[in-house]
N, C-alpha and C positions, 0 to 999 in steps of 0.2 A: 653482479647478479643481485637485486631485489631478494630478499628476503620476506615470506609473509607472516610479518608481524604485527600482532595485534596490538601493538600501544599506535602503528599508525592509523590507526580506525579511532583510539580515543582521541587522536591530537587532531585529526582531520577537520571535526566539527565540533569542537571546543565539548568534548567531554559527550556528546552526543549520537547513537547508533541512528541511521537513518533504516527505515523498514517502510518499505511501500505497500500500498494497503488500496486496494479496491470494494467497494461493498454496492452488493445491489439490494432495491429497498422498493414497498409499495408507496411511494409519495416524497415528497422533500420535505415533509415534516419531522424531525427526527422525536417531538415529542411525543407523535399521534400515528406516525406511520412506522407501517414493518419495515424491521431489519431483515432481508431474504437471503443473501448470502454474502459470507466476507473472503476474501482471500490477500493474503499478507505473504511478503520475499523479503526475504535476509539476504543481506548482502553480505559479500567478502572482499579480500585482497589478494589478487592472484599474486603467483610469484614474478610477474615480472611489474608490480606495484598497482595493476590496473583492477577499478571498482567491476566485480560482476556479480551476477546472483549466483546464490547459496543454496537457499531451498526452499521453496513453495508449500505453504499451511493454509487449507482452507476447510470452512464448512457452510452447507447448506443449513438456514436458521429457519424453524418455525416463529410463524408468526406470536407476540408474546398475547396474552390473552387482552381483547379488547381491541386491538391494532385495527386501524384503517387501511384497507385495499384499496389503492387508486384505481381502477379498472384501465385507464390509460396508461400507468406505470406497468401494468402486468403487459396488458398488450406490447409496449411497446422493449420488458426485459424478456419476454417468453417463460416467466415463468408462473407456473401453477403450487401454488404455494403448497397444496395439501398433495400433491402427486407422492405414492409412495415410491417411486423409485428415485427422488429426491432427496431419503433417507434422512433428513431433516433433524435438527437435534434441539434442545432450547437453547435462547440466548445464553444462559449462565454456562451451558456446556460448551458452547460456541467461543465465548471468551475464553473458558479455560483453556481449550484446545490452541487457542490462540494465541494468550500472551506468555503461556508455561513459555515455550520455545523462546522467544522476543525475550523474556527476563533472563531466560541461562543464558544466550548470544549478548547483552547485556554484560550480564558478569565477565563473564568469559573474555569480552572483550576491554575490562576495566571503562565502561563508559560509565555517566553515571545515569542515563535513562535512553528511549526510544525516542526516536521524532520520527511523528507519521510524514512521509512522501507521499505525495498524490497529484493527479490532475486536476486542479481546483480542491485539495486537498479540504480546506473546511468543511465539505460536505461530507466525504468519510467520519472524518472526526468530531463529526456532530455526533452521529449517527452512534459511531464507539461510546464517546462517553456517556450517552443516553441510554444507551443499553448498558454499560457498566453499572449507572446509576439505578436502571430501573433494579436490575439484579443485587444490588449491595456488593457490586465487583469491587473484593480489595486488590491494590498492588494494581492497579492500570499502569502499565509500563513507559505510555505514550504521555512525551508534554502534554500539557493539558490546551494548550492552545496555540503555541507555534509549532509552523507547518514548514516542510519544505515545496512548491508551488510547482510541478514540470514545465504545467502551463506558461506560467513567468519567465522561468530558464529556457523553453524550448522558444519562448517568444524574443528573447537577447538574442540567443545564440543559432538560431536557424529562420528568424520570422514568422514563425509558426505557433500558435495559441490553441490547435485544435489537436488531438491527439494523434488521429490517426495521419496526419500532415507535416507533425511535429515527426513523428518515428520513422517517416517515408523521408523527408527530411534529411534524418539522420543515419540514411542507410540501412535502417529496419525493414524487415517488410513486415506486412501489414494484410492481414485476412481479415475484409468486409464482414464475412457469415462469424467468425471466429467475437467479433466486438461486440463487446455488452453479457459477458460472461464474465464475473468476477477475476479467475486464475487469469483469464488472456488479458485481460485489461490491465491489473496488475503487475503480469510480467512483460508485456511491453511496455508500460511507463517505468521498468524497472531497469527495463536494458537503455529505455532512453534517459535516464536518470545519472545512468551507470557512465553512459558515452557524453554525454556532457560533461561528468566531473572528468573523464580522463581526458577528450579535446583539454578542456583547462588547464589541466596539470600540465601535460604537451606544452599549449604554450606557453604556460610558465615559465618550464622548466625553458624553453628555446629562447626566451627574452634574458635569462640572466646574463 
């Protein structure tokens, strides 16, 4: 029996905690446009050695002062930035809320930092360290610029590049109304993330 052990999460990816991170934003400029909400999953190792999720941190972010509305980015994420039952917090509280967790799973885990997971992953990651920036975020837990890619992995290992195609793919399902909501995005690129690193290991371990 598998034991879960946390030095196999630091040896997995050379010293590295993978944390998948979805963010929605008014535009693709992370210098000029809103960060509107993020949602980030930690991962574990169950006891029978296989990667799954942990537990889901998110917040809805006010726009920071100055920010650019795309009016086709709103349309097309459904969201109304100033709606108050969006309860919306600033960027700097946003982060905190965010990478507190990611640096104790970190420790905890003897890694020695995060690497953000994503679907096309650099576009999160603009957006994080922009907003860590604007804010004077110390301790961003994330490399600062390598990424792990699902798009890439789900494009190897099932021919699939698109998200929701990728996870169907893989056995996921997959709610049309549910996509383009930070938490759901997130956590199915999370479980597809998950199900490629243990397909792997699988046959790894079957070829020795």
């Amino acid at each position: 029996m598998h034991t879960n052990n946390f030095y196999d999460i630091s040896r997995r990816f050379r010293g590295y905690l993978p944390v998948v991170v979805d963010v929605e934003t008014a535009g693709f400029n992370p210098q000029r446009d809103a960060l509107l909400e993020i949602a980030a999953v930690t991962l574990q190792i169950n006891e029978a050695g296989l990667w799954q999720r942990k537990k889901t941190h998110h917040c809805h972010v006010l726009p920071f002062e100055g920010a650019n509305l795309e009016p086709s980015a709103l349309e097309f994420t459904g969201i109304d930035p100033y709606h108050p039952f969006r309860y919306a917090v600033s960027e700097s509280d946003a982060l905190k809320k965010i990478f507190k967790p990611i640096r104790e799973d970190v420790k905890t885990t003897h890694c020695s930092r995060a690497i953000l997971v994503g679907h096309n992953p650099s576009f999160d990651l603009s957006f994080i360290n922009a907003a860590a920036k604007r804010t004077s975020m110390k301790r961003n837990p994330f490399h600062p610029f390598s990424t792990f890619d699902t798009a890439t992995l789900g494009g190897l290992i099932y021919g699939q590049t698109v998200l929701a195609k990728g996870v169907m793919a893989a056995g996921i399902q997959w709610d049309p109304k549910e996509a383009h909501s930070a938490i759901y995005d997130a956590e199915q690129t999370a479980d597809l993330f998950c199900k490629i690193v243990n397909v792997w290991h699988q046959a790894s371990r079957n070829n020795r």
